[in-house]
N, C-alpha and C positions, 0 to 999 in steps of 0.2 A: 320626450320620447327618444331623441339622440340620445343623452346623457343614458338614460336606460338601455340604450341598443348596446351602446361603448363598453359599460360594465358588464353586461351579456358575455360581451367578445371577452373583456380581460377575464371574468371568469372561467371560459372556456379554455385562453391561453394558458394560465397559470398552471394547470395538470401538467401541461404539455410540457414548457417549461422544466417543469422537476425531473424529466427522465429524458434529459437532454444530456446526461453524465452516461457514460459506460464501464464495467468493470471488466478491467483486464488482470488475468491471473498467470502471475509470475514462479517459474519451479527453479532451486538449483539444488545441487550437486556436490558432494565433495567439497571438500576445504577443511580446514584444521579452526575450531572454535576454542579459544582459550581467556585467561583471566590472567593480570598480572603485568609485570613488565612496561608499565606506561598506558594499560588499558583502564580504564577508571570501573567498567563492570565486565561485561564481557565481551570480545571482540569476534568476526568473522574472516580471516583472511580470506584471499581470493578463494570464489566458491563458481563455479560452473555453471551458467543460464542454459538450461538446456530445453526451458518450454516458456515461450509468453503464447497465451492466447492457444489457437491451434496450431502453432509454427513449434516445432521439436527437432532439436538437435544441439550441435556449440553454436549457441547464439551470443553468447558474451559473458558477462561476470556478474555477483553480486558479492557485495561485501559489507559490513556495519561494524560499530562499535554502539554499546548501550551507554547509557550514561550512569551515573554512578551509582553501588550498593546501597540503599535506603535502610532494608531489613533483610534480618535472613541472612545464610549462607549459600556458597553457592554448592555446599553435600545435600544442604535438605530441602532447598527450597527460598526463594529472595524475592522482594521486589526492588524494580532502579528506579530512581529519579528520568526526568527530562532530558536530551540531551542526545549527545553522543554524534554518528553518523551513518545513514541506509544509502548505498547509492546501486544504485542499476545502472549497468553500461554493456551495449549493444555493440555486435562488430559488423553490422549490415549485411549479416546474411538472411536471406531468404525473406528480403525487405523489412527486418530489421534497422532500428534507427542506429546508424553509427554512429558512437558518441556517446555520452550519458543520456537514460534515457530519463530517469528518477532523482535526482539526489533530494536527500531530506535528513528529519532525524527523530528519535522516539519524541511522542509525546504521550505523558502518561500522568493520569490526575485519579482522584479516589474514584470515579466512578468507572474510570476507565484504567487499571494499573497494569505495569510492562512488567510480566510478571516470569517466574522460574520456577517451575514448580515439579516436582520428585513424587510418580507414582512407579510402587512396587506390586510387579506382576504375580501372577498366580506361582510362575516357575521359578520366584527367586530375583530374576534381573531387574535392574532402575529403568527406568524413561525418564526421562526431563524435556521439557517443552519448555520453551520460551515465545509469549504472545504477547502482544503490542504494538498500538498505536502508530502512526506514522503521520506526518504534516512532513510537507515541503514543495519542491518545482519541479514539473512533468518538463519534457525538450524541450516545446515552444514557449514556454516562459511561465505558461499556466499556474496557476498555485492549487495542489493537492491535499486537500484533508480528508477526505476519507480512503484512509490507506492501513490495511492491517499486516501484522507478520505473523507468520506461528512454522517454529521449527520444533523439530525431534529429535530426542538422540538416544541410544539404548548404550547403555556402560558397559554391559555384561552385570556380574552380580557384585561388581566392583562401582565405587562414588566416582564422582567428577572430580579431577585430584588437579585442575588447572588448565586441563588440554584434552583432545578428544576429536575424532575426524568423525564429522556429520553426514548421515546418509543423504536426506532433501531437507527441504525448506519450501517454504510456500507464502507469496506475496501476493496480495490482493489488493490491486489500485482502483477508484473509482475516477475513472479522468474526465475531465471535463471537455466538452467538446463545443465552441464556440460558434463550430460552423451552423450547427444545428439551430444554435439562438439565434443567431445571423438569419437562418432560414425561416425562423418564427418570425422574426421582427420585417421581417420584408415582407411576408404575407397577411400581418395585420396593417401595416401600414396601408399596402393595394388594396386591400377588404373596406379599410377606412374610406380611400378616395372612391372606389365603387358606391358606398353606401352614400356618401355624401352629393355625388351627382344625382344618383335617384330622387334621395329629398329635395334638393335642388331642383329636380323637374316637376 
């Protein structure tokens, strides 16, 4: 009858558990994205954080480099390898973390590829998107894997010729948050010694 109550409870816990993560959604701004020069695919110089979550304004910087051309070019279209680096850094405002908030770097495999891709509008001009993967370390040490990117960019009716300033960008983190398991694990624990005085009496 115990051993059955006990499984009762961890099955209950287990849901719980899973949405114990939150996604927080990262925007920036500006910066100059380019190819070349010591970057192995594509690079982000300093780009503008100007929204995590609902907090909006100069809240700090993002920047990346992708990791290397696999296929493809980057007029028509590529995918990158593994690699590279994404880092988010906060300047503490408006409780914002000061400091790095994110660093990591693409991770990109067949089912999931970090990809470039070139669609042509009705009017003539390019888009290119760049979407991909991300693995790394949230500020308190946490380790991050579900983390996506996806940018935009409009050429005009001209290709991407190595350089090109980006209007947004959008970062989507799933963080983990420990206190909430912490919060779990103390309540089955109490639940435990509750249950166990009962049968006891």
């Amino acid at each position: 009858m115990k051993r059955m109550l006990l499984l009762c409870l961890l099955a209950l816990a287990l849901p719980m558990a899973a949405f114990a993560n939150s996604s927080i959604d990262f925007t920036n701004a500006g910066g100059t994205l380019s190819s070349g020069g010591g970057c192995p695919g594509l690079c982000l110089g300093t780009s503008t954080l100007i929204a995590m979550g609902n907090k909006v304004g100069n809240l700090g910087t993002v920047s990346f480099s992708t990791g290397s051309l696999m296929s493809g070019n980057l007029q028509m279209g590529a995918t990158f390898a593994s690699g590279g680096s994404f880092v988010i850094t906060g300047n503490g405002m408006d409780g914002v973390h000061n400091g790095v908030i994110f660093s990591g770097s693409f991770f990109c495999s067949a089912s999931s590829p970090c990809q470039w891709n070139l669609v042509t509008l009705a009017n003539g001009t390019h888009n290119y998107t760049l979407t991909g993967a991300l693995t790394g370390t949230w500020y308190n040490g946490m380790t991050v894997q579900g983390a996506t990117v996806q940018l935009t960019i409009n050429t005009g009716k001209g290709f991407f010729e190595g350089s090109t300033t980006i209007s947004s960008g959008d970062t989507n983190i799933l963080v983990p948050e420990p206190g909430s398991l912490s919060l779990l694990g103390t309540g089955l624990v109490g639940l435990a010694g509750v249950l166990r005085r009962k049968l006891k009496a």
